[in-house]
VMD Tcl script that draws the C-alpha trace (Angstrom):
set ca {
  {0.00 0.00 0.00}
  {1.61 3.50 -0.68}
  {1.28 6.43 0.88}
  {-1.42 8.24 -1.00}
  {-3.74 4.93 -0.39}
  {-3.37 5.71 3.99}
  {-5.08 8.72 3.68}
  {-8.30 7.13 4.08}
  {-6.93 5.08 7.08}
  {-5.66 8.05 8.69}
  {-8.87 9.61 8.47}
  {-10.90 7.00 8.96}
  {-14.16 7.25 11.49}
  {-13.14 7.78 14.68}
  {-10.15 9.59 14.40}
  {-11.56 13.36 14.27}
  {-9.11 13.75 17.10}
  {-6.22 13.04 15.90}
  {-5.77 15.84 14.04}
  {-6.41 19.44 15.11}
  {-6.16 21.00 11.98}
  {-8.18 18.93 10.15}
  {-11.68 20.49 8.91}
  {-14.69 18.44 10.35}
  {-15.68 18.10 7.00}
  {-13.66 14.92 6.44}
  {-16.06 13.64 8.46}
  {-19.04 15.21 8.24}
  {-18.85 14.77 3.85}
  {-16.79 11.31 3.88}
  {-17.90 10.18 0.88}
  {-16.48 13.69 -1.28}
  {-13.13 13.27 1.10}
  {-12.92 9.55 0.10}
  {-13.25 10.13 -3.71}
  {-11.13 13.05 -3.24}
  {-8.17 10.72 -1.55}
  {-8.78 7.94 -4.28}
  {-8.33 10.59 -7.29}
  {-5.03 11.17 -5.69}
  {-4.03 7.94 -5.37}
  {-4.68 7.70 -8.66}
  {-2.68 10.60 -10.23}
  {0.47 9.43 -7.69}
  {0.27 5.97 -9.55}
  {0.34 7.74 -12.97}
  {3.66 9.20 -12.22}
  {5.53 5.64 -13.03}
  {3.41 5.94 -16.40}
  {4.64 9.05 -17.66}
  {7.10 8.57 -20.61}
  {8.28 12.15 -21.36}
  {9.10 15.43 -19.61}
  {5.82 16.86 -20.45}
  {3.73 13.95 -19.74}
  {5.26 14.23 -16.32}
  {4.73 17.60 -16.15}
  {1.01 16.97 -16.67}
  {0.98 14.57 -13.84}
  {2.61 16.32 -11.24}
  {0.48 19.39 -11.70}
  {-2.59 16.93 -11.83}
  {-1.34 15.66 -8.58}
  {-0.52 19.08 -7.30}
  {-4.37 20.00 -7.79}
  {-5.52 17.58 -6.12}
  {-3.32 18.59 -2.82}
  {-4.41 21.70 -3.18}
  {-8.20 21.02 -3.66}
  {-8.26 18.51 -0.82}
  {-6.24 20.91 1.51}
  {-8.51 24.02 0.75}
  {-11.49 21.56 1.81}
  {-10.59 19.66 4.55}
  {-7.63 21.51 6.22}
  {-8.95 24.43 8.97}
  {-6.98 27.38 8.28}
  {-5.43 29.28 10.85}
  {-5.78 33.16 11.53}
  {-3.04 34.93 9.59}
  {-0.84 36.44 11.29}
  {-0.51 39.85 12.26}
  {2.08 41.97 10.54}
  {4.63 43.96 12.65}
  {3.89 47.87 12.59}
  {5.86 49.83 10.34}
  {7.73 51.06 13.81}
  {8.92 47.82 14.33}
  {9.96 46.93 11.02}
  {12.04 50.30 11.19}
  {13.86 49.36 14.32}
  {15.12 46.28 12.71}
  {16.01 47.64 9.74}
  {17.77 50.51 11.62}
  {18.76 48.99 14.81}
  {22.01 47.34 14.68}
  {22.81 47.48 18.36}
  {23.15 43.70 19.89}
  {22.61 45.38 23.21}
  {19.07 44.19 24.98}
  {16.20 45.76 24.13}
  {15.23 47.89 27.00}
  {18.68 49.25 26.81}
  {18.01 50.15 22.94}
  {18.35 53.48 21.17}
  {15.27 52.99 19.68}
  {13.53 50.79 22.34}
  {10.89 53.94 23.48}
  {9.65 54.15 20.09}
  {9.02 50.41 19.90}
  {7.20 50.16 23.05}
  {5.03 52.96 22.42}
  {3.96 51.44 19.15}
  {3.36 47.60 20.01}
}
mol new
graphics top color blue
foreach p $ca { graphics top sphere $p radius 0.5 }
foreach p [lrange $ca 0 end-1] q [lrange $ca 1 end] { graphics top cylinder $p $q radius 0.2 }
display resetview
C-alpha cells in the first residue's frame, strides 16, 4: 500500500481527534473526502506511467491540484498572522545594536507602538 492509499486510514471514522487542523468536514462529507483521496491515489500511480518530460509535467500538476483542492477543503486554516507595525519593522532595519532591548536606542519608540 503506498502512501497516498493511507489517507483514508488516517482519516478513517473515529479519528476526528487526531488531528487538530483537520476540517470536520472529512467527516461530516466522507464520501467527497474519500473520492477526493482515491483521485489522488490515482494521479500518484500515474507518475511511473509518464514517458516524457511533459507527460510528467502533466501529472505532477494533476497531482498538485488535487493537494491543493483537498487541503482548501478539509484543512482548517489558521488566523493569519498579524504583521509587525511599520515602527517595528524600522527598528530592525535601523537597529544594529546587539545590546538588549530595553537598553536600545530605539527601544521607546518600539514600546510605544506595540
Amino acid at each position: 500500500m503506498g502512501n497516498a492509499a493511507k489517507i483514508k486510514a488516517a482519516f478513517a471514522p473515529g479519528t476526528d481527534t487526531n488531528d487538530p487542523g483537520a476540517a470536520p468536514a472529512i467527516w461530516t462529507d466522507a464520501a467527497a473526502f474519500n473520492a477526493a483521496a482515491d483521485k489522488f491515489a490515482a494521479d500518484a500511480a500515474n507518475i511511473g506511467a509518464a514517458t516524457d518530460g511533459p507527460s510528467l509535467q502533466a501529472t505532477v500538476m494533476a497531482l498538485q491540484g488535487d493537494c491543493g483542492g483537498c487541503h482548501r477543503t478539509y484543512r482548517r486554516h489558521a488566523a493569519a498572522p498579524r504583521r509587525a507595525s511599520r515602527a517595528v519593522s524600522r527598528f530592525f532595519r535601523k537597529c544594529s545594536s546587539r545590546r538588549p532591548l530595553a537598553a536600545c536606542c530605539a527601544a521607546p519608540i518600539l514600546h510605544r507602538t506595540i
